[in-house]
DSSP file (Angstrom, degrees, kcal/mol; ACC not computed):
  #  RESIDUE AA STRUCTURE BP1 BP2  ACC     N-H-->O    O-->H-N    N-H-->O    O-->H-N    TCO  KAPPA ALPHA  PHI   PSI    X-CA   Y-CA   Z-CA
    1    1 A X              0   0    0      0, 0.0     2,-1.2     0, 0.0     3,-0.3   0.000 360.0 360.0 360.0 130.8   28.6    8.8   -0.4
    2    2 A X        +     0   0    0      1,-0.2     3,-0.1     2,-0.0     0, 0.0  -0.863 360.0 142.5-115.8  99.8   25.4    7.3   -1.7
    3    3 A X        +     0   0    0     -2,-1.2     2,-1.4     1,-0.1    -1,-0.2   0.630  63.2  64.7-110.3 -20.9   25.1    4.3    0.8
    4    4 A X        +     0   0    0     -3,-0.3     3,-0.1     1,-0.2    -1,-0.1  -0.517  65.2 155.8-102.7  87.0   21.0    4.5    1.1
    5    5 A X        +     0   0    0     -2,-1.4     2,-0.2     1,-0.2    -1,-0.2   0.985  62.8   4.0 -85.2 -36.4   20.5    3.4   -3.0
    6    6 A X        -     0   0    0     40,-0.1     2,-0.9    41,-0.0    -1,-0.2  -0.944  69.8-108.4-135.7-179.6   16.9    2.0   -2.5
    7    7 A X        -     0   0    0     -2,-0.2    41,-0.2     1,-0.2     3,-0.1  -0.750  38.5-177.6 -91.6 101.5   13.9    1.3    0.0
    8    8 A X        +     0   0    0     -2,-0.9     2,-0.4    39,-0.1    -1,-0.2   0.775  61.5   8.4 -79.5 -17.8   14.4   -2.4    0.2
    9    9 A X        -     0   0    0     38,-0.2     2,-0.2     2,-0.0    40,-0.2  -0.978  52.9-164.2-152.4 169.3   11.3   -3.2    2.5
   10   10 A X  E     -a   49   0A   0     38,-1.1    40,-2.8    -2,-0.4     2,-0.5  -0.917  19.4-154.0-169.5 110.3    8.2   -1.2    3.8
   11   11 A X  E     -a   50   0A   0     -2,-0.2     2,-0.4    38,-0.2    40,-0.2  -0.858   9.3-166.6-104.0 143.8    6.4   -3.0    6.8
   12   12 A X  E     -a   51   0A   0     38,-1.9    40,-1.7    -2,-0.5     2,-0.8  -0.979  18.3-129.5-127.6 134.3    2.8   -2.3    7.3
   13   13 A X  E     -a   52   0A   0     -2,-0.4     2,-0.4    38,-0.2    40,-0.2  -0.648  28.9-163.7 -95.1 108.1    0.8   -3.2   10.3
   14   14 A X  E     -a   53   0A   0     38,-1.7    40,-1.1    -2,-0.8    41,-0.2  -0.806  30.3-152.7-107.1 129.2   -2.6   -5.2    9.7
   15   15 A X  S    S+     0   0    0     -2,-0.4     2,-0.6    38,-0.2    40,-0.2   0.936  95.8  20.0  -4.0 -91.8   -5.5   -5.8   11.6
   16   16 A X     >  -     0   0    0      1,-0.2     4,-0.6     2,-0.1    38,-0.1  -0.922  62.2-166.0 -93.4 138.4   -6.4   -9.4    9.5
   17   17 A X  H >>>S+     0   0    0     -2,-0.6     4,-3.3     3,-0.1     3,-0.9   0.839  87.4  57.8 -76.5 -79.3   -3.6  -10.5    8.0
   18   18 A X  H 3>5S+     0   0    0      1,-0.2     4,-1.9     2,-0.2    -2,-0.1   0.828 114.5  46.5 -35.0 -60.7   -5.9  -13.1    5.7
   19   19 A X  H 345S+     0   0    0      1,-0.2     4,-0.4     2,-0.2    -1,-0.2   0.644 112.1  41.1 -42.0 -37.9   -7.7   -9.8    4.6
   20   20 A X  H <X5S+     0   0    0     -3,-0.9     4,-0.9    -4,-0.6    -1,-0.2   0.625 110.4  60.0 -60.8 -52.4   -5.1   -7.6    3.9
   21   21 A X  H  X5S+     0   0    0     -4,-3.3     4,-1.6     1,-0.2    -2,-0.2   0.796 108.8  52.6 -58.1 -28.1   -3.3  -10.8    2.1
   22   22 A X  H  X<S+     0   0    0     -4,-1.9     4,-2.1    -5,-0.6    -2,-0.2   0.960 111.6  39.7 -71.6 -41.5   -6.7  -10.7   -0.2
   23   23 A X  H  >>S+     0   0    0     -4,-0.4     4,-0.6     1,-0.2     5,-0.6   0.540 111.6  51.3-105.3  -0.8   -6.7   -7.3   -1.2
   24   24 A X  I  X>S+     0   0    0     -4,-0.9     4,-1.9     3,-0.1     5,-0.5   0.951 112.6  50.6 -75.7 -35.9   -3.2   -6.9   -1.9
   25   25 A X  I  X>S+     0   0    0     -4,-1.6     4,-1.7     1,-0.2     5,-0.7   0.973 122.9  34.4 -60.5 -83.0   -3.5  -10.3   -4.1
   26   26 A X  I  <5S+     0   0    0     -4,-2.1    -1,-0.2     1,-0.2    -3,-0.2   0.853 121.5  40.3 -52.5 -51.3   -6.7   -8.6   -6.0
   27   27 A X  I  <5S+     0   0    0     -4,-0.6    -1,-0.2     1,-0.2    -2,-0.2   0.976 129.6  28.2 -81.7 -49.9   -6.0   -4.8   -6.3
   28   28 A X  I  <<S-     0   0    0     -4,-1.9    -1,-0.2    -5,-0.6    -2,-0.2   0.639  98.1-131.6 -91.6 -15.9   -2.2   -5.1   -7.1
   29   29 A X  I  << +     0   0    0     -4,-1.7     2,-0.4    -5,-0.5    -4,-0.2   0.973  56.2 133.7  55.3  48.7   -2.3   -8.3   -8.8
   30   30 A X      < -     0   0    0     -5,-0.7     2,-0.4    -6,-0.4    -1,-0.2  -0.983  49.1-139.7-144.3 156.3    0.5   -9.9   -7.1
   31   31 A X        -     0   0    0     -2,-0.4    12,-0.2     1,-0.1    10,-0.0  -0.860  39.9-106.0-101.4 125.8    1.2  -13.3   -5.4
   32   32 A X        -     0   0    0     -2,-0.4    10,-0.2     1,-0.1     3,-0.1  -0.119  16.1-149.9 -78.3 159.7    3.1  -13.2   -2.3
   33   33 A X  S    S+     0   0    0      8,-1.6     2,-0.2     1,-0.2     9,-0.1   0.031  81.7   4.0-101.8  22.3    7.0  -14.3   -2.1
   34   34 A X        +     0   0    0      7,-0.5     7,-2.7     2,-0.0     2,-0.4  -0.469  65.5 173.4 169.4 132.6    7.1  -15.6    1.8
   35   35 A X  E     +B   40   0A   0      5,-0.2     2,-0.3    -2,-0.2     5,-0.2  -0.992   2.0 169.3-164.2 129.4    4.3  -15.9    4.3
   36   36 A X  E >   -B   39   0A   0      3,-4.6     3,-0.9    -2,-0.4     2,-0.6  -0.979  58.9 -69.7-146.2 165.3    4.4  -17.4    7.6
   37   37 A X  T 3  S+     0   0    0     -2,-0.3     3,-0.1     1,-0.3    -2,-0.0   0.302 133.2  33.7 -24.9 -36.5    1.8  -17.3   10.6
   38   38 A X  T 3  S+     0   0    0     -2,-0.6    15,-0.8     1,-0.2    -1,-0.3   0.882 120.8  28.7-102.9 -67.3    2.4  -13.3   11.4
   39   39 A X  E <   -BC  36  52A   0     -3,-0.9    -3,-4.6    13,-0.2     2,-0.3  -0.781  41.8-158.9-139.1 160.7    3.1  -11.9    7.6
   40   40 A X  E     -BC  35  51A   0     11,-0.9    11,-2.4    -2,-0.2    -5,-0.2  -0.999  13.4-163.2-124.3 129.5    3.0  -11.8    4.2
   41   41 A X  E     - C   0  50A   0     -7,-2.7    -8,-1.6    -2,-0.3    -7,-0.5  -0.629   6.2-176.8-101.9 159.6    5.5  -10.0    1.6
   42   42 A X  E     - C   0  49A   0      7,-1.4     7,-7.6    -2,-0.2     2,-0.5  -0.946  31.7-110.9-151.7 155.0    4.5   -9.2   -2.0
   43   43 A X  E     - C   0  48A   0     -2,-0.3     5,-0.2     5,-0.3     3,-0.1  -0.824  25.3-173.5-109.1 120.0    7.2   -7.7   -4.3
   44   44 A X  E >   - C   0  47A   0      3,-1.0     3,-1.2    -2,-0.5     2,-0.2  -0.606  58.2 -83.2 -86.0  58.9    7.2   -4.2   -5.7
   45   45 A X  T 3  S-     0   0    0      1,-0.2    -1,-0.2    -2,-0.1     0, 0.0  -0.724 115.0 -10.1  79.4-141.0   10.1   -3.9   -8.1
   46   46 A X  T 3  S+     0   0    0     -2,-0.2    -1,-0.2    -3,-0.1   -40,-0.1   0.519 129.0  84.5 -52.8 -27.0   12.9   -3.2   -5.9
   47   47 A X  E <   - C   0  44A   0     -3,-1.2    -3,-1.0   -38,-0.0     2,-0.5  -0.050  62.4-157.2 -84.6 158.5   10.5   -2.7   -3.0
   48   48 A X  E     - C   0  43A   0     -5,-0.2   -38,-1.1   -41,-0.2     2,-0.5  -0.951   9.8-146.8-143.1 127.0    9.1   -5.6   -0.7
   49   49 A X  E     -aC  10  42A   0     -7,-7.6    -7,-1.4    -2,-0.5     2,-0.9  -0.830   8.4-160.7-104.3 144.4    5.7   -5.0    1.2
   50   50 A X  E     -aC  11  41A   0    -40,-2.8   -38,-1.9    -2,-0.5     2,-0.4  -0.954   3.2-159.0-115.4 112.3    5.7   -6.8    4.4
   51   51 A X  E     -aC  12  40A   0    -11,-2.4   -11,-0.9    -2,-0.9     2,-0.3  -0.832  20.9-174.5 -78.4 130.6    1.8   -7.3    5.9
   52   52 A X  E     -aC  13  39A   0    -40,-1.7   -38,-1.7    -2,-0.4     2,-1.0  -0.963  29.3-106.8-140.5 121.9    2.7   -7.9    9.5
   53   53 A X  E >   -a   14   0A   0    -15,-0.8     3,-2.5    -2,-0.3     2,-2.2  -0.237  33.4-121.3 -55.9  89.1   -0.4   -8.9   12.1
   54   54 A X  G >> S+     0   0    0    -40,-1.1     3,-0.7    -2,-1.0     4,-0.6   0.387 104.5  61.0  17.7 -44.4   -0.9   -6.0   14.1
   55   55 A X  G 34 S+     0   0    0     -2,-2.2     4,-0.3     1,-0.3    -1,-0.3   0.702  93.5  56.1 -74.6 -34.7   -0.2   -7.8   17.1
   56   56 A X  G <> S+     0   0    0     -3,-2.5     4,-0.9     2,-0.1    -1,-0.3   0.235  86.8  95.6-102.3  12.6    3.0   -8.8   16.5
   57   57 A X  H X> S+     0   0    0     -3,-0.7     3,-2.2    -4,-0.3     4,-1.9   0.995  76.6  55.2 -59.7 -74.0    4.2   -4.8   15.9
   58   58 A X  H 3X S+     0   0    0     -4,-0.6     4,-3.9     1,-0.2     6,-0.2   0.820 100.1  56.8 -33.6 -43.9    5.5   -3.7   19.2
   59   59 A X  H 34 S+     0   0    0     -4,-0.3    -1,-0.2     1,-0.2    -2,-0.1   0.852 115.0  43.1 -75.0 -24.5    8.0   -6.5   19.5
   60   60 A X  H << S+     0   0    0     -3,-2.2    -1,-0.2    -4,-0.9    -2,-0.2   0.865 124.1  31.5 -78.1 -30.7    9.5   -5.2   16.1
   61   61 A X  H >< S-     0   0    0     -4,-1.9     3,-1.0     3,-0.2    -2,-0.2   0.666  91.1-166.1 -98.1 -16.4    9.4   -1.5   16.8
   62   62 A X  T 3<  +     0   0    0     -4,-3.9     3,-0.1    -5,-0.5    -4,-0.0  -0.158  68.1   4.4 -73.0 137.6   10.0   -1.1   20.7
   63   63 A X  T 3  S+     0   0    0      0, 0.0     2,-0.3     0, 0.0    -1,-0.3  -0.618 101.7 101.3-115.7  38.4    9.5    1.4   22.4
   64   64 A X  S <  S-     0   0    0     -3,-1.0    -3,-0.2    -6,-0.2     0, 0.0  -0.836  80.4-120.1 -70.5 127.6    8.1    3.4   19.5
   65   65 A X        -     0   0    0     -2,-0.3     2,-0.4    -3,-0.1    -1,-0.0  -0.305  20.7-118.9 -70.0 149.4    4.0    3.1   20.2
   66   66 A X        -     0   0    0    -12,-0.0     2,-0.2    -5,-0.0    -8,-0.1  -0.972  31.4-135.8 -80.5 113.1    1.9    1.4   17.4
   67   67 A X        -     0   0    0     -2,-0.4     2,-0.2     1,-0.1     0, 0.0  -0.616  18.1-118.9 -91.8 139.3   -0.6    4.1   16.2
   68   68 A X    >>  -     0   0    0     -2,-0.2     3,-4.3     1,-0.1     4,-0.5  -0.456  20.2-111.3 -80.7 156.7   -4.0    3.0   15.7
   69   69 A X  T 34 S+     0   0    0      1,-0.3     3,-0.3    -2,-0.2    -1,-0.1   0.752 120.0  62.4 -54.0 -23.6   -5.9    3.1   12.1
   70   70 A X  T 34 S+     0   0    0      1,-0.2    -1,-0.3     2,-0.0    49,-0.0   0.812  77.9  75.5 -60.1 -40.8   -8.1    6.0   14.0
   71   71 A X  T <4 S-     0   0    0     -3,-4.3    -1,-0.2     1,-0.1    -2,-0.2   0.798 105.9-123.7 -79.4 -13.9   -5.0    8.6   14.6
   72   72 A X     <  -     0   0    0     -4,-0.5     2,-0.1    -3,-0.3    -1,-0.1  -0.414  43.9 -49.7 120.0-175.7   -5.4    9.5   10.1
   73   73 A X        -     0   0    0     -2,-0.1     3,-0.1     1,-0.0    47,-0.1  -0.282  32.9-174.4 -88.7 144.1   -2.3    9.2    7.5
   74   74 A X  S    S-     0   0    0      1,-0.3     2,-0.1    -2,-0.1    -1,-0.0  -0.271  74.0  -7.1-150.2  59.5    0.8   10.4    7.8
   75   75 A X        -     0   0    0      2,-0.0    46,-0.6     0, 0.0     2,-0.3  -0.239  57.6-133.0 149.9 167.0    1.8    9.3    4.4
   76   76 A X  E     -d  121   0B   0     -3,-0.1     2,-0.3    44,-0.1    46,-0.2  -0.870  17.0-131.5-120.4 158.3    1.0    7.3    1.0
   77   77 A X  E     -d  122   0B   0     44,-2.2    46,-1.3    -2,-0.3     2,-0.3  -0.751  28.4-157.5-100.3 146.0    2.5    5.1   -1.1
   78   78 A X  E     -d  123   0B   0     -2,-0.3     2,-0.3    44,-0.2    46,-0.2  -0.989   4.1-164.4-129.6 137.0    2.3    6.2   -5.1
   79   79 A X        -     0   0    0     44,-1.7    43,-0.0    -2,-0.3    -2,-0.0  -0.793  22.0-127.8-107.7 110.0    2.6    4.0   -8.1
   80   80 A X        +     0   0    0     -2,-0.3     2,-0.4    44,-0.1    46,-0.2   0.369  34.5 174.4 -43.0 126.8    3.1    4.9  -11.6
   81   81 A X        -     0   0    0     44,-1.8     3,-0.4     1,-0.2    46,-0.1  -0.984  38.7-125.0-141.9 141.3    0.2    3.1  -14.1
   82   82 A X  S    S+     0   0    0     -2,-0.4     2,-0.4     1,-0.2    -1,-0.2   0.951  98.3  24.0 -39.9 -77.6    0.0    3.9  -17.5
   83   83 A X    >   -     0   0    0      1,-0.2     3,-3.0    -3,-0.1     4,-0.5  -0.548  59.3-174.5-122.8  74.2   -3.6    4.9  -17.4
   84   84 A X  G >> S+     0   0    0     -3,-0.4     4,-2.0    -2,-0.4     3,-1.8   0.661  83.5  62.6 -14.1 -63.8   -5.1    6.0  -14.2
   85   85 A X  G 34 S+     0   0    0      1,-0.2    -1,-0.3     2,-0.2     4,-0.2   0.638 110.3  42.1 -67.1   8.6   -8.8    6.4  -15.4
   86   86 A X  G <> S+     0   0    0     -3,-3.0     4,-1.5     2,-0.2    -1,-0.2   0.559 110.9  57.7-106.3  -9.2   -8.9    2.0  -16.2
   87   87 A X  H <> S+     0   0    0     -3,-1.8     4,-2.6    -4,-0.5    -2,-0.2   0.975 108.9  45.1 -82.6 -62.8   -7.1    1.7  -13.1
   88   88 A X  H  X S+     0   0    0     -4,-2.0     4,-1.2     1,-0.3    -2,-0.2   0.673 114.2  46.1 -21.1 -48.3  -10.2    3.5  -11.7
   89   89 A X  H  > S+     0   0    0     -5,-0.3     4,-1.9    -4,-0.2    -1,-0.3   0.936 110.1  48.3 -67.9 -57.7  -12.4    1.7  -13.3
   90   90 A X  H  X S+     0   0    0     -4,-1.5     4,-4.0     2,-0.2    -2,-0.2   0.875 112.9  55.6 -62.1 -26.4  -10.9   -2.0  -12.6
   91   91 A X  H >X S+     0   0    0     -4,-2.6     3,-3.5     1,-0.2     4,-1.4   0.873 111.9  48.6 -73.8 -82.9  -10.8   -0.5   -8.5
   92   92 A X  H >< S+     0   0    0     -4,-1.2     3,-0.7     1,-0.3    -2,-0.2   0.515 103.2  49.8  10.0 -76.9  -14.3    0.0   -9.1
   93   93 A X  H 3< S+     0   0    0     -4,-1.9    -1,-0.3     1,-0.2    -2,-0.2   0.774 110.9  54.8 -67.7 -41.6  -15.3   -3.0  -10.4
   94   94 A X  H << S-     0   0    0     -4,-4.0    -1,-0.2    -3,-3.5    -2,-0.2   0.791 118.3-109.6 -70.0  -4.0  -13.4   -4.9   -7.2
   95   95 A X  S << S+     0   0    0     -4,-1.4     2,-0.6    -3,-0.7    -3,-0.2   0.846  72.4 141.4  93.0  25.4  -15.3   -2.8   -5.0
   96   96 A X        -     0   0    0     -5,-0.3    -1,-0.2    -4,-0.1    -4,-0.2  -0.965  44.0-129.7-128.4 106.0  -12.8   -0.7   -3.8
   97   97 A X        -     0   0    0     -2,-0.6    18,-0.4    -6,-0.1     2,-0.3  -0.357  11.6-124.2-100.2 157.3  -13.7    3.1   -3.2
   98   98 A X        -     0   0    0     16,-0.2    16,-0.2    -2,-0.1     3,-0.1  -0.702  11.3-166.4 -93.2 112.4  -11.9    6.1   -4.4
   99   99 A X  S    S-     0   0    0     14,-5.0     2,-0.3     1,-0.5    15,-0.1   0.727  79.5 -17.2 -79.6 -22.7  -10.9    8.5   -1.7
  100  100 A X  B    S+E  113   0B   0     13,-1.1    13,-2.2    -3,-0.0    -1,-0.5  -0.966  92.6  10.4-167.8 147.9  -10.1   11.2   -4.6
  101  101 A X        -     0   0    0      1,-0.5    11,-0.2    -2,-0.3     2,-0.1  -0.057  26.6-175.5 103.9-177.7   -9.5   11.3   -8.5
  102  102 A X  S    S+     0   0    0      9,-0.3    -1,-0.5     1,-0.1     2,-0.4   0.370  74.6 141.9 -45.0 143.8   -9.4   10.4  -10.8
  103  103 A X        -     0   0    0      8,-0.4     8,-1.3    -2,-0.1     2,-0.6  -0.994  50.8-116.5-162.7 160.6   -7.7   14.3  -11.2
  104  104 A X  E     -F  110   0B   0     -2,-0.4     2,-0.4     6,-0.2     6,-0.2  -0.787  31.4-150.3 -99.6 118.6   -5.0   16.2  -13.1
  105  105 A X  E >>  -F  109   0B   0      4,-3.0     3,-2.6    -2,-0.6     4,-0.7  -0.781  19.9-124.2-105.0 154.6   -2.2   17.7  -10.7
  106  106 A X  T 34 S+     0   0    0     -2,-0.4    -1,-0.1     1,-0.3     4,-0.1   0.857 112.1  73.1 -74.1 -12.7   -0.2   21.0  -11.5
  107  107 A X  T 34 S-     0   0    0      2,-0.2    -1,-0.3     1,-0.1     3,-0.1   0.411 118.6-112.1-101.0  20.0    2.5   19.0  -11.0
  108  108 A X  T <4 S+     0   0    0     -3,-2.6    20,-2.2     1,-0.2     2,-0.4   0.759  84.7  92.6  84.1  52.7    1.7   17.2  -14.5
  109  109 A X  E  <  -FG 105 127B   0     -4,-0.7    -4,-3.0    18,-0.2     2,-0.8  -0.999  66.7-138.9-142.7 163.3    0.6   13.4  -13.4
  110  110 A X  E     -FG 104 126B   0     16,-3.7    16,-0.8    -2,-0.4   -26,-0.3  -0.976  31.0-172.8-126.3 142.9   -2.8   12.8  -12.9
  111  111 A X  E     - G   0 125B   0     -8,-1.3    -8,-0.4    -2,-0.8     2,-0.3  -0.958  23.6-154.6-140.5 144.4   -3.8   10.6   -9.9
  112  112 A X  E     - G   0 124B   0     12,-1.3    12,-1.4    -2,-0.2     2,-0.6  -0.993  17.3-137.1-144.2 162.2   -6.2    8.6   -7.8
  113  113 A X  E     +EG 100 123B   0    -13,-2.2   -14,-5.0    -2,-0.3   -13,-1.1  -0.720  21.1 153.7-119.6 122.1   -6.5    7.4   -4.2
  114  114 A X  E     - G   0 122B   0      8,-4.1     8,-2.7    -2,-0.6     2,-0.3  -0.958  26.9-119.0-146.5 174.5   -7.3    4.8   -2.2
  115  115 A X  E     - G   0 121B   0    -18,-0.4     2,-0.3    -2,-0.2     6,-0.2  -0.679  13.8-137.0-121.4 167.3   -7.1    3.0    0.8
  116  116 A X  E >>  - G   0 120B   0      4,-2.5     3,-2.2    -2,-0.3     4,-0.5  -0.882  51.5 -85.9 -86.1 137.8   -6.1   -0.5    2.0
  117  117 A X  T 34 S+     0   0    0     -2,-0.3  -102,-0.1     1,-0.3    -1,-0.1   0.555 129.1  47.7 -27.7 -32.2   -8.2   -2.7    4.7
  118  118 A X  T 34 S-     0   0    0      2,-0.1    -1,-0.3   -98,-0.1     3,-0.1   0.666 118.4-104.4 -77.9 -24.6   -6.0   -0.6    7.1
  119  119 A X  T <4 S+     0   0    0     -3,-2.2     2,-0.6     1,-0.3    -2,-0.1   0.555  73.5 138.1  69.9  28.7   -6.2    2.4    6.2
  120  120 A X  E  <  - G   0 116B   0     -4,-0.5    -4,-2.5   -47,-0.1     2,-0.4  -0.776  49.5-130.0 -93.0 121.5   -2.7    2.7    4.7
  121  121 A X  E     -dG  76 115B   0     -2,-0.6   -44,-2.2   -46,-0.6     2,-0.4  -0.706  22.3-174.4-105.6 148.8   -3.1    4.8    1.2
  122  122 A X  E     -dG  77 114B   0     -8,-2.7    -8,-4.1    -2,-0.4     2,-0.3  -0.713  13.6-155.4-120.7 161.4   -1.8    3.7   -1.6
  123  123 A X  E     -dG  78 113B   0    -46,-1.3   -44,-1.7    -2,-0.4     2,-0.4  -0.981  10.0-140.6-129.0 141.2   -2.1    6.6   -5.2
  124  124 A X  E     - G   0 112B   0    -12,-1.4   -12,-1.3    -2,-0.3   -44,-0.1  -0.956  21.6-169.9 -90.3 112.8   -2.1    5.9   -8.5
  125  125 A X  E     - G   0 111B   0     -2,-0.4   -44,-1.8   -14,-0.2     2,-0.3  -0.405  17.3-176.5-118.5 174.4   -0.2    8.1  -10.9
  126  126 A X  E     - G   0 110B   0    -16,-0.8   -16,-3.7   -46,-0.2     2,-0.2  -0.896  31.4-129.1-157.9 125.0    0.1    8.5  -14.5
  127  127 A X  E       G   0 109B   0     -2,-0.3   -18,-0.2   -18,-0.2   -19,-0.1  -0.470 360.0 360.0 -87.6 160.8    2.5   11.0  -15.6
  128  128 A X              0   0    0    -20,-2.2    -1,-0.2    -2,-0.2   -19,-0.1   0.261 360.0 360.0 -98.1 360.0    1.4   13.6  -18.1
C-alpha cells in the first residue's frame, strides 16, 4: 500500500521570521502563499515550507525538545537547477556564502551548499 505519496509540508523553526521571510523571497525567488503573525509558507512544487517563529515550536512539537541552531545539521534539503555554477554565481551576487561547491559528485550531479538565516541547508543539484 502506497499511502505516504508525497512530503506535503516541511516546517522549519526561525529565529526572525521577517528575516528568514527575506531570504527565502530573494534566494528562491518565491512569494509566500499564507503568513500570519508566527509563519510564513512558500510553495515548492508539491512541497510547502512553513517558516515558523522559533518561539512558537514547542507548542507544535511537545515534548520533543527544540534543538538549537548551535547543536550542527542533521539533514539538507536539495533542489534540482539546471545549472549549478549561475546558481552559484546569482547566490554570490545576493551575498550569500557557499558552504561547499560548486563540485562534481561520483554520484553524477554536481552540487552546491548553503545555508539559510538558521542554519537549515538547503543544496543545489544539477544532474550530470
Amino acid at each position: 500500500m502506497d499511502f505516504a505519496k508525497n512530503i506535503f509540508a516541511v516546517t522549519l523553526f526561525v529565529a526572525n521570521l521577517e528575516d528568514s521571510k527575506k531570504f527565502y523571497i530573494k534566494t528562491f525567488e518565491k512569494t509566500s502563499i499564507f503568513e500570519d503573525a508566527n509563519s510564513v509558507v512558500f510553495n515548492f512544487g508539491e512541497t510547502m515550507i512553513n517558516l515558523l517563529e522559533h518561539g512558537e515550536a514547542p507548542s507544535l512539537i511537545a515534548p520533543a525538545a527544540v534543538a538549537s541552531k548551535e547543536s550542527g545539521s542533521r539533514f539538507q534539503f536539495t533542489i534540482e537547477v539546471e545549472d549549478v555554477d549561475s546558481q552559484a554565481e546569482r547566490l554570490s551576487s545576493l551575498g550569500i556564502a557557499l558552504i561547499n561547491g560548486p563540485m562534481e559528485r561520483p554520484w553524477g550531479v554536481r552540487t552546491l551548499l548553503f545555508a539559510d538565516p538558521d542554519g537549515h541547508l538547503w543544496e543545489f543539484a544539477q544532474v550530470l
